[in-house]
VMD Tcl script that builds the backbone (N, CA, C; Angstrom):
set m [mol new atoms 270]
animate dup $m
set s [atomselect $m all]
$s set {name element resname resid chain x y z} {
  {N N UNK 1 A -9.501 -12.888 61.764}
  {CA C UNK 1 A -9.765 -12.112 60.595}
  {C C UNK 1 A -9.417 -12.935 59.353}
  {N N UNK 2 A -10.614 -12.778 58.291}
  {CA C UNK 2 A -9.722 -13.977 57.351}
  {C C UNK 2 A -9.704 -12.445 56.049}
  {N N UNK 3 A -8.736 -13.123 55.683}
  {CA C UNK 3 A -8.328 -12.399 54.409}
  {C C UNK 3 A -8.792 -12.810 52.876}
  {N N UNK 4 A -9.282 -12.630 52.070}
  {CA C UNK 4 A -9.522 -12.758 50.457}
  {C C UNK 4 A -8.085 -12.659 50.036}
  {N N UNK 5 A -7.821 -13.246 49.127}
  {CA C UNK 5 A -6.569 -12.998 47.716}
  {C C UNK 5 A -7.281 -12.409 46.647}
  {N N UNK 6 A -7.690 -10.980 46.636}
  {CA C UNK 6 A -7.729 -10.357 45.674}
  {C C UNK 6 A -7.046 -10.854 43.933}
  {N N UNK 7 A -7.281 -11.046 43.022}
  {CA C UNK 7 A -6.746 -11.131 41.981}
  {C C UNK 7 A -7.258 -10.161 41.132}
  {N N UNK 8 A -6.049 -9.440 40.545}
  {CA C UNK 8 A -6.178 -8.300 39.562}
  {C C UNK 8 A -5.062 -7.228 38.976}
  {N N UNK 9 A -5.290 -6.400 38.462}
  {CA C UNK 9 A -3.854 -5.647 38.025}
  {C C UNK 9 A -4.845 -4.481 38.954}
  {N N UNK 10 A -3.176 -3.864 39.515}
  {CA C UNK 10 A -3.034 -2.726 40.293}
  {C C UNK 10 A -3.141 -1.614 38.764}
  {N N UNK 11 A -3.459 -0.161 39.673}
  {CA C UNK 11 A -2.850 1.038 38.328}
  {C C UNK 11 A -2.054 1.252 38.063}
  {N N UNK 12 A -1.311 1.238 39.200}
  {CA C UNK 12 A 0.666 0.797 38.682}
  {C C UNK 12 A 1.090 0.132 37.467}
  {N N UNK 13 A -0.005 -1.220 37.602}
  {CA C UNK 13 A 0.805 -2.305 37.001}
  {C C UNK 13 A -0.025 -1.936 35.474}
  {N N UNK 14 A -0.873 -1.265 35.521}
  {CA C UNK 14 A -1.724 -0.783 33.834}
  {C C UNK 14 A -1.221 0.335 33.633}
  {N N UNK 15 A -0.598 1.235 34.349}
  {CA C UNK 15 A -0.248 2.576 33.849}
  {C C UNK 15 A 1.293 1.863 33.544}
  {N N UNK 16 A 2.057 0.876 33.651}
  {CA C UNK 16 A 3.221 0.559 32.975}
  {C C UNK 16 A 3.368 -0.299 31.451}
  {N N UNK 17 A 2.168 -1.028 31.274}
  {CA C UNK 17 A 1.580 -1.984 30.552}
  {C C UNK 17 A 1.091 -1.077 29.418}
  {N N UNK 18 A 0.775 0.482 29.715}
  {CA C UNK 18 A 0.466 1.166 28.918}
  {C C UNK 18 A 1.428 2.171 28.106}
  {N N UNK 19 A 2.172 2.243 29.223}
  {CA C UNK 19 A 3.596 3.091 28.761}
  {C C UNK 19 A 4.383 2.260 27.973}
  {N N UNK 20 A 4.509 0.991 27.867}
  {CA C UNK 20 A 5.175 0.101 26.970}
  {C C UNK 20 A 4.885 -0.299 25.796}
  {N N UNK 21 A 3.439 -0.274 25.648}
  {CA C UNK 21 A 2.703 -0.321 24.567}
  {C C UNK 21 A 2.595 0.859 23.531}
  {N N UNK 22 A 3.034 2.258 24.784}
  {CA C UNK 22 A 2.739 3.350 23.547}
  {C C UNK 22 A 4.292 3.724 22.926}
  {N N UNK 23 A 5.344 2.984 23.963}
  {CA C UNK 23 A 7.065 2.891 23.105}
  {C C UNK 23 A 7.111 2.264 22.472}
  {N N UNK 24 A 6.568 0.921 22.041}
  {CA C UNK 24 A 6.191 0.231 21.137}
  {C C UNK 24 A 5.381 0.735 20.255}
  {N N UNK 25 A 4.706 1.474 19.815}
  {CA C UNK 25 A 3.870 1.963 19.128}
  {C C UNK 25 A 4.781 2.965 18.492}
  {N N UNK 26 A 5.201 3.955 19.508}
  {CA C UNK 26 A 6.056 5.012 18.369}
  {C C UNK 26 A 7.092 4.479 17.893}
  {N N UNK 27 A 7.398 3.304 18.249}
  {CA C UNK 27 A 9.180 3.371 17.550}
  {C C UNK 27 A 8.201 2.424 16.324}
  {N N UNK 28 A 7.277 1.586 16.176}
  {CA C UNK 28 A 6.945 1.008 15.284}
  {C C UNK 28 A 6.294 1.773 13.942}
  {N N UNK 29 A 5.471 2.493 14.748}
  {CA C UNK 29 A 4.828 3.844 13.158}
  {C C UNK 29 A 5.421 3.752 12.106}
  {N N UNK 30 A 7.210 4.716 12.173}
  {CA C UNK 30 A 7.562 5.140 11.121}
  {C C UNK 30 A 7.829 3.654 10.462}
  {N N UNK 31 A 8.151 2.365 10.546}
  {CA C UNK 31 A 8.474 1.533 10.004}
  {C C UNK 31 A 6.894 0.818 9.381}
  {N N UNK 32 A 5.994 1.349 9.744}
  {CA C UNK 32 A 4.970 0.685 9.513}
  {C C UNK 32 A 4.681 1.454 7.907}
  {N N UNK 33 A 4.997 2.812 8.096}
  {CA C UNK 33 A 4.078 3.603 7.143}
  {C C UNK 33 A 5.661 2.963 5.737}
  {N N UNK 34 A 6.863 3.578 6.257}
  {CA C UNK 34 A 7.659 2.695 4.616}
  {C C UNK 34 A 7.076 1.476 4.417}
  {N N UNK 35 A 6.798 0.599 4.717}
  {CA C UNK 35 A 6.285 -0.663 4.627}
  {C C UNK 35 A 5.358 -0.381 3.606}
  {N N UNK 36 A 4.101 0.362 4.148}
  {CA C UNK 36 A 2.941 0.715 3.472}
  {C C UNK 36 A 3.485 1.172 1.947}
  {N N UNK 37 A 4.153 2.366 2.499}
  {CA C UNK 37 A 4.862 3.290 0.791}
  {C C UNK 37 A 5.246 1.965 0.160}
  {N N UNK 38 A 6.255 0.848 0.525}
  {CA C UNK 38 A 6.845 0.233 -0.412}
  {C C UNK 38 A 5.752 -0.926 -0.895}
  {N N UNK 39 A 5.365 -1.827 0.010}
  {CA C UNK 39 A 3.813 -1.807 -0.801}
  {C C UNK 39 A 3.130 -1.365 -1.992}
  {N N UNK 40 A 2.413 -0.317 -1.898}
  {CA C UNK 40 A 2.537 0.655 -2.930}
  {C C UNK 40 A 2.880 0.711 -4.509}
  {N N UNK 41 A 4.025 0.642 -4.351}
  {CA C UNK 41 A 5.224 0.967 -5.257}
  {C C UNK 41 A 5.033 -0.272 -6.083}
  {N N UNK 42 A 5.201 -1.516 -4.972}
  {CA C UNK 42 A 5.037 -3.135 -5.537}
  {C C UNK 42 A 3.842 -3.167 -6.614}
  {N N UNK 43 A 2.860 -2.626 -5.550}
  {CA C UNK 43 A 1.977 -3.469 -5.925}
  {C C UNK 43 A 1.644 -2.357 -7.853}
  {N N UNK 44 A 2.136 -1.040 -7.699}
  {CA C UNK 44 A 1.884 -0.560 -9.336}
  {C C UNK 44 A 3.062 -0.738 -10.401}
  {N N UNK 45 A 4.462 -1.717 -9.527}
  {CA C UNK 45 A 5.013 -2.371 -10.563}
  {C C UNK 45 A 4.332 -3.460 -10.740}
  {N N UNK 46 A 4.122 -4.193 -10.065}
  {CA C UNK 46 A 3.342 -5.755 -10.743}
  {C C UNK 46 A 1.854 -5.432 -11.673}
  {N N UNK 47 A 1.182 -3.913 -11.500}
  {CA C UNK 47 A 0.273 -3.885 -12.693}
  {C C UNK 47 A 0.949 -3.752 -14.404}
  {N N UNK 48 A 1.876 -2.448 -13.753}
  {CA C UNK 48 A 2.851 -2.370 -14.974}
  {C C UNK 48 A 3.422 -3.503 -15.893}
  {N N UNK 49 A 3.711 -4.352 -15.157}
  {CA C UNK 49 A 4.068 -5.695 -15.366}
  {C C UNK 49 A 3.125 -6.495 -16.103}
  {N N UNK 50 A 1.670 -6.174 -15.868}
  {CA C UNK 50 A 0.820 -7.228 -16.125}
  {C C UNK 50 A 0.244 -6.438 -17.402}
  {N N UNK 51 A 0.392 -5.318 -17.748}
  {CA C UNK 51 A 0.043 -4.566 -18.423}
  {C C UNK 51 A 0.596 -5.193 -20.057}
  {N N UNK 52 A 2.095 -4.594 -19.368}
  {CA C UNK 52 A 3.322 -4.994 -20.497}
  {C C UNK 52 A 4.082 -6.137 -21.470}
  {N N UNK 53 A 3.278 -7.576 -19.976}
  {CA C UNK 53 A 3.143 -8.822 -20.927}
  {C C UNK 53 A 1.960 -9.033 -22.088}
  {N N UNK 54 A 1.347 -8.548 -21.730}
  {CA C UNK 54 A 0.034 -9.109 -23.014}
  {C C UNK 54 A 0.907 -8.021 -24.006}
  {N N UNK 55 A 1.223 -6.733 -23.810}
  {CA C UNK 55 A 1.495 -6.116 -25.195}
  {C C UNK 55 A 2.844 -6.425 -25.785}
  {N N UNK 56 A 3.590 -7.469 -25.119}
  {CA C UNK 56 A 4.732 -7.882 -25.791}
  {C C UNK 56 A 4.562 -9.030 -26.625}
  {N N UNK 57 A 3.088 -9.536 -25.937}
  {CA C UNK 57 A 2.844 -10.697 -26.766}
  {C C UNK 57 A 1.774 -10.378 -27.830}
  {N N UNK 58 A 1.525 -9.400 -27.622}
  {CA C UNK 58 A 1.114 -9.248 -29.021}
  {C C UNK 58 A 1.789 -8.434 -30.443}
  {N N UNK 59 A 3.173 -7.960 -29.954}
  {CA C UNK 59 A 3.859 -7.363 -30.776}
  {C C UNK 59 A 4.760 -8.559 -31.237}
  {N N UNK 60 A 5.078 -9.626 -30.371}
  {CA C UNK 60 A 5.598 -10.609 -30.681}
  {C C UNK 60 A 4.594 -11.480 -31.985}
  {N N UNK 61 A 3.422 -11.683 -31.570}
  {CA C UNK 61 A 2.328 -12.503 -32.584}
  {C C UNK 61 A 2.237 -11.694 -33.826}
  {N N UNK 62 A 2.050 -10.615 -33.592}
  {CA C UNK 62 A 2.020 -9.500 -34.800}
  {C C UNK 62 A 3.091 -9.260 -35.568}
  {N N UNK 63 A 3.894 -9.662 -35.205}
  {CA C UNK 63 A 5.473 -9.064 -35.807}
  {C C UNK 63 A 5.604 -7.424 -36.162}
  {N N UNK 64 A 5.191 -6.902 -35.334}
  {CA C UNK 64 A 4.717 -5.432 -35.832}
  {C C UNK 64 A 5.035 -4.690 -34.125}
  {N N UNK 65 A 4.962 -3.227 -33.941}
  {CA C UNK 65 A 5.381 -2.677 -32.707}
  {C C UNK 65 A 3.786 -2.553 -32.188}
  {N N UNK 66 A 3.784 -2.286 -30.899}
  {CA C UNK 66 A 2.506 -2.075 -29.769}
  {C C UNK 66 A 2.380 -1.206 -29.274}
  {N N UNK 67 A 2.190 0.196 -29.151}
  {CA C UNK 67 A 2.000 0.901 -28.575}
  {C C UNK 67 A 1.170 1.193 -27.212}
  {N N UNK 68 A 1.326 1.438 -26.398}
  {CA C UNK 68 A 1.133 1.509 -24.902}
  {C C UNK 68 A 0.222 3.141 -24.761}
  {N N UNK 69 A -0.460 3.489 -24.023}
  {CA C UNK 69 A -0.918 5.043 -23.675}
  {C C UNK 69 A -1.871 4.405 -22.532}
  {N N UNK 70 A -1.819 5.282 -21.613}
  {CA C UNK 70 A -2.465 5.642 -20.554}
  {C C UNK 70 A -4.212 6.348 -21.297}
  {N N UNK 71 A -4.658 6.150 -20.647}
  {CA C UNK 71 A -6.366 6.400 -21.104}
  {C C UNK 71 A -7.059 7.320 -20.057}
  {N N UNK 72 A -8.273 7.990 -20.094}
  {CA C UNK 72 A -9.028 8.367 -19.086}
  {C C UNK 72 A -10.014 7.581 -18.861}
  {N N UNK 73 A -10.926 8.636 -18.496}
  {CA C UNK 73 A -12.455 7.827 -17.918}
  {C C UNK 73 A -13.135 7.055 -19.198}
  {N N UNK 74 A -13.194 8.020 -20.453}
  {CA C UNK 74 A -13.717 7.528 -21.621}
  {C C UNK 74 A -12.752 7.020 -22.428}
  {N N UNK 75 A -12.007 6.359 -21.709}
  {CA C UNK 75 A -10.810 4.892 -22.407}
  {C C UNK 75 A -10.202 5.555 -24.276}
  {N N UNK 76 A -10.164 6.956 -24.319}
  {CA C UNK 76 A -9.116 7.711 -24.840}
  {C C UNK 76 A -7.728 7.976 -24.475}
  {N N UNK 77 A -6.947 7.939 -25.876}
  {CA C UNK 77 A -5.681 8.105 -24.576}
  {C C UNK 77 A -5.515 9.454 -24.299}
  {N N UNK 78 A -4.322 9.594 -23.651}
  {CA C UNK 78 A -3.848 10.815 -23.543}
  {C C UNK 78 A -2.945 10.804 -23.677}
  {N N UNK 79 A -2.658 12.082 -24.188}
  {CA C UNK 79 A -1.302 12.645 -24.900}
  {C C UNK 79 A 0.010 12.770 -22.921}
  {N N UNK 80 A 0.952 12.486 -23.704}
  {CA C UNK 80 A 2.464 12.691 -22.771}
  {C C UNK 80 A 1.882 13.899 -22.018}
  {N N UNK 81 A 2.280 13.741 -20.464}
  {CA C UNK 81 A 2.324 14.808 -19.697}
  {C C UNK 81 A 1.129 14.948 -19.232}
  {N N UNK 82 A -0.358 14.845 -19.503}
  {CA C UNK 82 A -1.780 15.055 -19.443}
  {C C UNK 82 A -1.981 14.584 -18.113}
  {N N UNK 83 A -2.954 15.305 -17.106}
  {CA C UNK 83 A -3.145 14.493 -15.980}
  {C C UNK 83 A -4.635 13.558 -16.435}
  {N N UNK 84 A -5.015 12.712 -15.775}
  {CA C UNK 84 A -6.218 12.036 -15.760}
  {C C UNK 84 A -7.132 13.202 -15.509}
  {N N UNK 85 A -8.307 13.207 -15.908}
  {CA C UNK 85 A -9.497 13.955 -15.215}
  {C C UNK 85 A -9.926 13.543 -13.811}
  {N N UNK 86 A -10.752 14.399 -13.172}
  {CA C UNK 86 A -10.967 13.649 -12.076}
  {C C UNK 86 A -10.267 12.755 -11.099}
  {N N UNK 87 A -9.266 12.535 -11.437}
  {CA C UNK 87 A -7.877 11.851 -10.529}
  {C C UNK 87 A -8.163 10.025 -10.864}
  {N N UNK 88 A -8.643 10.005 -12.141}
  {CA C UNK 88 A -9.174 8.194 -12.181}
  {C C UNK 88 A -7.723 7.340 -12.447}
  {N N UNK 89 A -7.973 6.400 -11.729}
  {CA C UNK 89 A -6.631 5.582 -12.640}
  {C C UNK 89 A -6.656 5.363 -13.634}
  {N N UNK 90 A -5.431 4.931 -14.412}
  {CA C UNK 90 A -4.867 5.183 -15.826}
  {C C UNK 90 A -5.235 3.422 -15.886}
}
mol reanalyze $m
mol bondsrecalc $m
mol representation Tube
mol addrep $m
């Protein structure tokens, strides 16, 4: 009788390969999504940032103050407290 050497994964050996992957998966999520939030956060301080240098340099060139306001769709500002229309960025 001759025998073959099968090569392959058993279901055993994929139904464990799978169970490890999905403990890995949940313990990773919640660290994935702060990541994301702090991201986020970064990335609308560094606009803030990029915002705030040109108007320092131009209060600096001007010798005079700069005023800052958030705008809508039709690049008006808006008054303190106002939401955007339509949810557009500022």
């Amino acid at each position: 009788m001759n025998l073959r050497c099968l090569s392959g994964f058993t279901l055993t050996e994929l139904a464990v390969v799978l169970a490890v992957i999905a403990i890995v998966a949940t313990f990773s999520t919640p660290s994935f999504v702060v990541w994301h939030k702090r991201d986020q956060i970064d990335a609308r301080a560094r606009t803030m940032m990029s915002t705030l240098m040109p108007a320092r340099s131009q209060a600096i060139g001007r010798g005079a103050r700069v005023t800052l306001c958030r705008i809508d769709a039709a690049r008006a500002c808006l008054t303190a407290g106002k939401p955007c229309d339509g949810g557009l960025t500022d």
